[in-house]
C-alpha positions in Angstrom: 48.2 77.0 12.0 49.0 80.4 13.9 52.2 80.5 13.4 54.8 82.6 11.0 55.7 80.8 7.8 58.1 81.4 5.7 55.5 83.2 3.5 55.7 85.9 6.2 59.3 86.8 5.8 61.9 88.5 3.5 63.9 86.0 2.6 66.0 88.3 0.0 69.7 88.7 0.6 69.6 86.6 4.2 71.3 83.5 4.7 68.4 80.8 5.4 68.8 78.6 8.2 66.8 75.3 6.9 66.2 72.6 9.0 64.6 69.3 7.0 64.4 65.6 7.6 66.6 63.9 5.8 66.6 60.9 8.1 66.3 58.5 5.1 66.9 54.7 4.7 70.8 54.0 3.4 72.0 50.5 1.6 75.6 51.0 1.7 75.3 54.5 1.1 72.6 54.2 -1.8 69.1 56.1 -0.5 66.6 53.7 -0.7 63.6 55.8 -0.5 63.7 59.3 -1.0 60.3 60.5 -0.1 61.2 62.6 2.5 63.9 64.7 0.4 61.1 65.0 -2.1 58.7 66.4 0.7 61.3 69.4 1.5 61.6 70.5 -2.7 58.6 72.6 -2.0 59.9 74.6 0.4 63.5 74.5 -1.1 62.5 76.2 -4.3 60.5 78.4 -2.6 63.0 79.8 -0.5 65.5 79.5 -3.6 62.9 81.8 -5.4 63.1 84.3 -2.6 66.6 85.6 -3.4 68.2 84.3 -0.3 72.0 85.2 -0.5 72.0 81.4 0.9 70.2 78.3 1.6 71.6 76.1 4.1 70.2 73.1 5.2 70.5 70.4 8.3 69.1 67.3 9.1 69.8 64.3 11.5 70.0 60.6 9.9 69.7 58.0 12.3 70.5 57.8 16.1 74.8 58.1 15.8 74.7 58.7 19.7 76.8 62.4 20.0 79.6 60.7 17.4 80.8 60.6 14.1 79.6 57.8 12.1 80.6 57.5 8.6 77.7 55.1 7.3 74.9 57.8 8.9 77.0 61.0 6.9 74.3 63.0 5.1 77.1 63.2 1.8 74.8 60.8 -0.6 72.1 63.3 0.7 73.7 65.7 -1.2 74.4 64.3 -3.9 71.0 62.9 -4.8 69.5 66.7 -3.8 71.4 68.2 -6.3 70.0 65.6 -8.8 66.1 66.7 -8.0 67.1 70.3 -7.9 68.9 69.8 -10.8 71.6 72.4 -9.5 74.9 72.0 -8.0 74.6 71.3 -4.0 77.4 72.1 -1.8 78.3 69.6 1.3 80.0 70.7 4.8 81.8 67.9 6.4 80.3 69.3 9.9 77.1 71.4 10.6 79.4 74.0 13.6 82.6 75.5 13.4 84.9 76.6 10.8 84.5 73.9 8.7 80.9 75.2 8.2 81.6 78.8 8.3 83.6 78.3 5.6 81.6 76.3 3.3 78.7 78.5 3.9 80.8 81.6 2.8 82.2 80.1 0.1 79.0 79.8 -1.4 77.7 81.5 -4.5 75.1 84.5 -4.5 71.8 81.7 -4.0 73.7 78.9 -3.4 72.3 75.9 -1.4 74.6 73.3 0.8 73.6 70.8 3.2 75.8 70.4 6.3 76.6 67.0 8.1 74.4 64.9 10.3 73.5 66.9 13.9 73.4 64.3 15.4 77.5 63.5 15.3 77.3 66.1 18.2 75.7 65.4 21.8 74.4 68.7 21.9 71.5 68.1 19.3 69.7 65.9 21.4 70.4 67.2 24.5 69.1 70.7 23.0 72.7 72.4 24.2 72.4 76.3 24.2 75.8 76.7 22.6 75.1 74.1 20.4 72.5 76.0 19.3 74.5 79.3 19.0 77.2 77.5 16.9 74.1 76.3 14.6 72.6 80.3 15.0 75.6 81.2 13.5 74.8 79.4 10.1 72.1 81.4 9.3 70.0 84.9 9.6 66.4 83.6 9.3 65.7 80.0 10.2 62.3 77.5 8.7 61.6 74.5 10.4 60.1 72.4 7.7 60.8 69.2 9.7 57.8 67.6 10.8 59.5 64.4 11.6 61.6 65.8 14.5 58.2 68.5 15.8 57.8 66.2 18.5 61.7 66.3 20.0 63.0 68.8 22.0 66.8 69.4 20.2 68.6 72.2 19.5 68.1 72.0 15.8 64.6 72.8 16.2 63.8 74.4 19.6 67.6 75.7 20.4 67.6 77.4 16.9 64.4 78.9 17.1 65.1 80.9 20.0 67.9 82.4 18.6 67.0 83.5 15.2 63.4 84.8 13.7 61.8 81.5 13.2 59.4 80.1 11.3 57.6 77.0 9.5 58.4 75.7 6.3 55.6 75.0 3.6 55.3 70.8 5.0 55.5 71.6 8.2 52.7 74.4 8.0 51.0 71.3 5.9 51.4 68.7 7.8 49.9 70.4 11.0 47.0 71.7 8.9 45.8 68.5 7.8 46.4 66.6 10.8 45.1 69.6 13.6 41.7 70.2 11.3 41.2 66.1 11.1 41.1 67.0 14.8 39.5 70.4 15.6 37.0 70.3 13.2 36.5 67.2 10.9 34.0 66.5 8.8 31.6 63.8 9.2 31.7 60.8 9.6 35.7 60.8 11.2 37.2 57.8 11.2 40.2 56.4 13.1 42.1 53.1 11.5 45.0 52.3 13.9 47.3 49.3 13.3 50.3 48.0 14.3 52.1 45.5 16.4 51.5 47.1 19.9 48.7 48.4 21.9 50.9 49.7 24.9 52.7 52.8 22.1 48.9 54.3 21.3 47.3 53.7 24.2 47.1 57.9 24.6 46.2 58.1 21.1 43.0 55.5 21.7 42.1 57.3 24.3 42.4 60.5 22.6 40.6 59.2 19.6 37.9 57.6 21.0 36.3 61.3 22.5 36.3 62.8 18.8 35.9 60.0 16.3 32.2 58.4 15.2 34.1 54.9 14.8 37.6 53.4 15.9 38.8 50.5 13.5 41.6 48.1 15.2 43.6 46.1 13.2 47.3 44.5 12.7 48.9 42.7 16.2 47.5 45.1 18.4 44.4 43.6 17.8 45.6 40.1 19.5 46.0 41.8 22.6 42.3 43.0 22.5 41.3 39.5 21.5 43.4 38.1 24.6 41.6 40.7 27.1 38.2 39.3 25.8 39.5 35.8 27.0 40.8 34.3 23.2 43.8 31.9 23.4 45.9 33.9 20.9 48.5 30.9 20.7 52.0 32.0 19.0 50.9 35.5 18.2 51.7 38.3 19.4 50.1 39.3 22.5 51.4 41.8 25.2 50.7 40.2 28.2 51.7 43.4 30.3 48.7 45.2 28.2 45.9 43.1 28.6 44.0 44.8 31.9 44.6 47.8 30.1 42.7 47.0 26.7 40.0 45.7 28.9 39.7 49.3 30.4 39.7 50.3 26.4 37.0 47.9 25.4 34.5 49.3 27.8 35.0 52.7 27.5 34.3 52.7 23.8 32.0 50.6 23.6 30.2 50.2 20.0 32.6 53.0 18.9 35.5 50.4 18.8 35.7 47.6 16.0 37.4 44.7 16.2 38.6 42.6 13.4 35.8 40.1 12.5 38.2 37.1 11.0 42.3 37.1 11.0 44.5 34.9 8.3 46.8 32.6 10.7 50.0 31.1 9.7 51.9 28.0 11.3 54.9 30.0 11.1 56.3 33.7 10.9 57.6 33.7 7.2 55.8 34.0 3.5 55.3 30.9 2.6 54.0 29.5 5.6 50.7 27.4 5.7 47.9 30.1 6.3 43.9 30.0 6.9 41.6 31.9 7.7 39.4 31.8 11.5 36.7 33.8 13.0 37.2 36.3 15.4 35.4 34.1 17.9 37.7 31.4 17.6 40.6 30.4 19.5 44.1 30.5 17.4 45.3 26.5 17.5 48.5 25.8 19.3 51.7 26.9 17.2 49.9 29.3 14.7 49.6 32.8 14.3 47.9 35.9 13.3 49.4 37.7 10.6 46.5 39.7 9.2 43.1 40.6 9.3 40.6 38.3 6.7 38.9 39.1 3.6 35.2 39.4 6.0 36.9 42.0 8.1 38.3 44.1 5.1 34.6 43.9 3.2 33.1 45.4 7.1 35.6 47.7 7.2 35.2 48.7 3.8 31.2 49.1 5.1 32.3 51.0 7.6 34.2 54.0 5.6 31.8 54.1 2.5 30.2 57.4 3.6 33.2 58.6 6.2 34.3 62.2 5.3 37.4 62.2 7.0 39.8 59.3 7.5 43.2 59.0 9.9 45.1 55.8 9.1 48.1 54.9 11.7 49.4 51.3 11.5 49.1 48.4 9.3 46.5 45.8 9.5 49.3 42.7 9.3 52.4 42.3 8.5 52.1 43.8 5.1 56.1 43.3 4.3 55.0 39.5 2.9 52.6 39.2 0.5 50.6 36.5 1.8 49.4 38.6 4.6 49.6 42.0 2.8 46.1 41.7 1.7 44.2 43.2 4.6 46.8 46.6 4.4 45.8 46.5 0.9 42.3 46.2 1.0 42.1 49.2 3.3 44.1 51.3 1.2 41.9 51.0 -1.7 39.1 51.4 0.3 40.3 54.8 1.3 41.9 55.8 -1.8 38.0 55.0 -3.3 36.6 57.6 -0.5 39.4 60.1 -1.6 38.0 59.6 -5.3 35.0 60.8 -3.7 35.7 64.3 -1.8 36.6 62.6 1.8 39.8 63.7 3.8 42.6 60.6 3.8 44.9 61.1 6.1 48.1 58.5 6.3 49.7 59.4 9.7 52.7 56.5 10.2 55.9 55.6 7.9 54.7 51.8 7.7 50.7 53.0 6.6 52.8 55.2 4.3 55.0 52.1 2.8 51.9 50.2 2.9 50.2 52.5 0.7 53.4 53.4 -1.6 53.4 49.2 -1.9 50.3 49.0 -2.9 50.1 51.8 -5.8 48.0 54.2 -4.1 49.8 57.4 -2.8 48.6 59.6 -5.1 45.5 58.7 -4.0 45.2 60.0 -0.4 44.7 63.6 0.5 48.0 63.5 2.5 50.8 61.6 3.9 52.9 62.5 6.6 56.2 62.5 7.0 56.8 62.5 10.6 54.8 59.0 12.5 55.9 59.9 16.0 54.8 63.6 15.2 51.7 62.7 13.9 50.9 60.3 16.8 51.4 62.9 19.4 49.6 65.4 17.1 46.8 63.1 17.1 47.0 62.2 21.3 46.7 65.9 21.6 50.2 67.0 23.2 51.9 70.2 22.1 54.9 69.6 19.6 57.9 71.4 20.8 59.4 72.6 17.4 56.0 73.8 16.1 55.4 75.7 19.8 58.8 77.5 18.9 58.0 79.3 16.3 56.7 82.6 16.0 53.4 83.3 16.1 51.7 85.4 13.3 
C-alpha cells in the first residue's frame, strides 16, 4: 500500500469528502445486512476524531440507471448510521447542487451527513467531469474508503480524486493490504479455494492463481463444467457448455496443482427438500439429477489439503449453500479455515456469497479478513490495476 491515507492528512477544520459503500440489501426499506456500514465506522470515527469542520459521505445503492429511484434512496442509510454512531446524521435529498450545498452548510461544527444515492445521476457511472466538479464542490479533502466500487471507473471515485487531495480510507488501505500481500509475498503453503456457479467469470483469476499458489481447490457449479471437459455426463446440472474447451486448456496447464472435488451430493430437483445422494467424482450424474454440493469425502480432502497452509484465499461457495441440505460442503470449509486461523494462517474471504457463507455458518470472527468488495477483490486477485486505488495519491 503506497499510497496517501487518511493518516497522512490534516483533517482539522476541512470539510471531508467521504466516499463509502453503502450499496446494502433493502426489504421495503428495512437494511437487511449492515456489514458494509459497519466496515466504514472505523474510518468514520477516525476522521470524526480529526476535527473535520465536516464529514460528508456518498455512496451508490444498486444500479438506478442515471434516475431517481425511490426504493434505492440511501434515507434508511442514514437513519440506521446515526444509530451505530450513536449521534445525529444529517441526510441531503441529492449528492450536487443546492440541495447539497445547503445541507452541508447547515451542518454543525463536526457534523456528519450522507447525501443521496450517485447513482440517480448518469454522470457517476459514466465518470462525467462536471459531475465530478459538482461532487468536488462537497468537500476540501476527499478518502476513498470504498473498496467495493476500486474496480469502476466513476466519478465518485476516479472523477473526485483528481480534483481534490485524495486519499484511502482505513478499509480500503486494509483491504488492499491483505489481499496484495496474499499475492506479492504469502506465506507458505498459499492456497486458493474458488467456488461458485461459473467458470467463464474467473477464468483470469485461475489463470492468475495458478502461477503463485502451491494448490488450487475447485468447488461449487463451476466444478461441473470441469467434470464435463473430462467427458462426465453432468445431467441437469449446471454446465456451461460455451466453457468446456476452455477448462480443458485449464486442466492441463495446472496439472496436479488443480483439485477437483472427489464426490458431489445430487438432488432430483433444484429445491431443499429434494431427494439427495451422494456419487463419486468418477461417476456420471443419472438423468434428471443434479449437483448441488461437494460430498462429505471431498470436504475431509480438502480439509487434508489446508491443515498446514499458511495463507488461504476463499472466492465462491462450494454449493448452493442458501439451503441447508447442500450447505454442508460451504460449511465444512469454513470451519476448516477458521481451525487454520486458530492456528496463525492468513484467511482471506474474498466474495459476498463466501462472506454470507461464513456469516451463516458462525464463523466470521474467525477469519483474518473479509472483504467487502467481491468484484474488487477478484480483479485484485487476477492481477489488474484498480482504478479508484490508482487515483489516489501516492505517499
Amino acid at each position: 500500500m503506497n499510497k496517501k491515507t487518511v493518516r497522512d492528512v490534516d483533517l482539522a477544520g476541512k470539510r471531508v469528502l467521504l466516499r463509502v459503500d453503502f450499496n446494502v440489501p433493502l426489504d421495503k426499506g428495512t437494511i437487511t445486512d449492515d456489514t458494509r456500514i459497519q466496515a466504514a465506522l472505523p474510518s468514520i470515527r477516525y476522521i470524526l476524531g480529526g476535527q473535520p469542520k465536516s464529514v460528508i459521505l456518498m455512496s451508490h445503492l444498486g444500479r438506478p440507471k442515471g434516475r431517481r429511484v425511490p426504493e434505492l434512496s440511501l434515507a434508511p442509510v442514514a437513519e440506521a448510521l446515526s444509530a451505530l454512531l450513536d449521534t445525529d446524521v444529517a441526510f441531503a435529498d441529492d449528492c450536487i447542487g443546492a440541495t447539497a450545498t445547503k445541507a452541508i452548510a447547515a451542518l454543525p461544527a463536526g457534523g456528519i451527513i450522507l447525501l443521496e444515492n450517485t447513482r440517480f445521476h448518469p454522470g457517476e457511472t459514466k465518470n462525467e467531469s462536471e459531475f465530478a466538479r459538482e461532487l468536488a464542490r462537497n468537500g476540501d479533502i476527499y478518502v476513498n474508503d470504498a473498496f467495493g466500487t476500486a474496480h469502476r471507473a466513476h466519478a465518485s471515485n476516479v472523477g473526485v480524486a483528481s480534483q481534490l487531495e485524495a486519499c484511502a480510507g482505513l478499509l480500503l488501505e486494509r483491504e488492499i493490504d491483505y489481499l496484495a500481500t496474499a499475492l506479492e509475498n504469502p506465506r507458505r503453503p498459499f492456497i486458493a479455494i474458488l467456488g461458485g456457479a461459473k467458470v467463464s467469470g474467473k477464468i483470469d483469476v485461475i489463470e492468475a492463481l495458478l502461477s503463485k499458489v502451491d494448490k488450487l481447490l475447485i468447488g461449487g457449479g463451476m466444478a461441473n463444467t470441469f467434470f464435463a471437459a473430462q467427458g462426465r455426463d453432468m445431467a441437469d446440472s449446471l454446465v456451461e457448455e460455451e466453457a468446456l474447451d476452455i477448462a480443458r486448456d485449464l486442466l492441463k496447464a495446472a496439472g496436479d496443482k488443480l483439485q477437483l472435488p472427489a464426490d458431489q451430493r445430487i438432488a432430483d430437483g433444484f429445491r431443499n427438500d429434494a431427494a439427495h445422494k451422494i456419487i463419486v467424482a468418477d461417476a456420471d450424474v443419472p438423468a434428471g439429477w443434479q449437483s448441488l454440493d461437494i460430498g462429505p469425502d471431498t470436504v475431509a480432502r480438502y480439509r487434508q489439503a489446508l491443515q498446514d497452509a499458511e495463507t488461504i484465499v476463499w472466492n465462491g461457495p462450494m454449493g448452493v449453500f442458501e439451503m441447508p441440505t447442500f450447505a454442508r460442503g460451504t460449511i465444512g470449509v469454513a470451519e476448516a479455515l477458521a481451525e487454520r486461523t486458530v492456528k496463525g494462517a492468513t484467511t482471506i474471504i474474498g466474495a459476498a456469497d463466501s462472506a454470507a457463507a461464513v456469516e451463516q455458518a458462525g464463523l466470521a470472527e474467525r477469519m483474518s479478513h473479509i472483504s467487502t468488495g467481491g468484484g474488487a477483490s477478484l480483479e485484485l486477485l487476477e492481477g489488474k490495476t484498480l482504478p479508484g486505488l490508482a487515483a489516489l495519491a501516492d505517499q
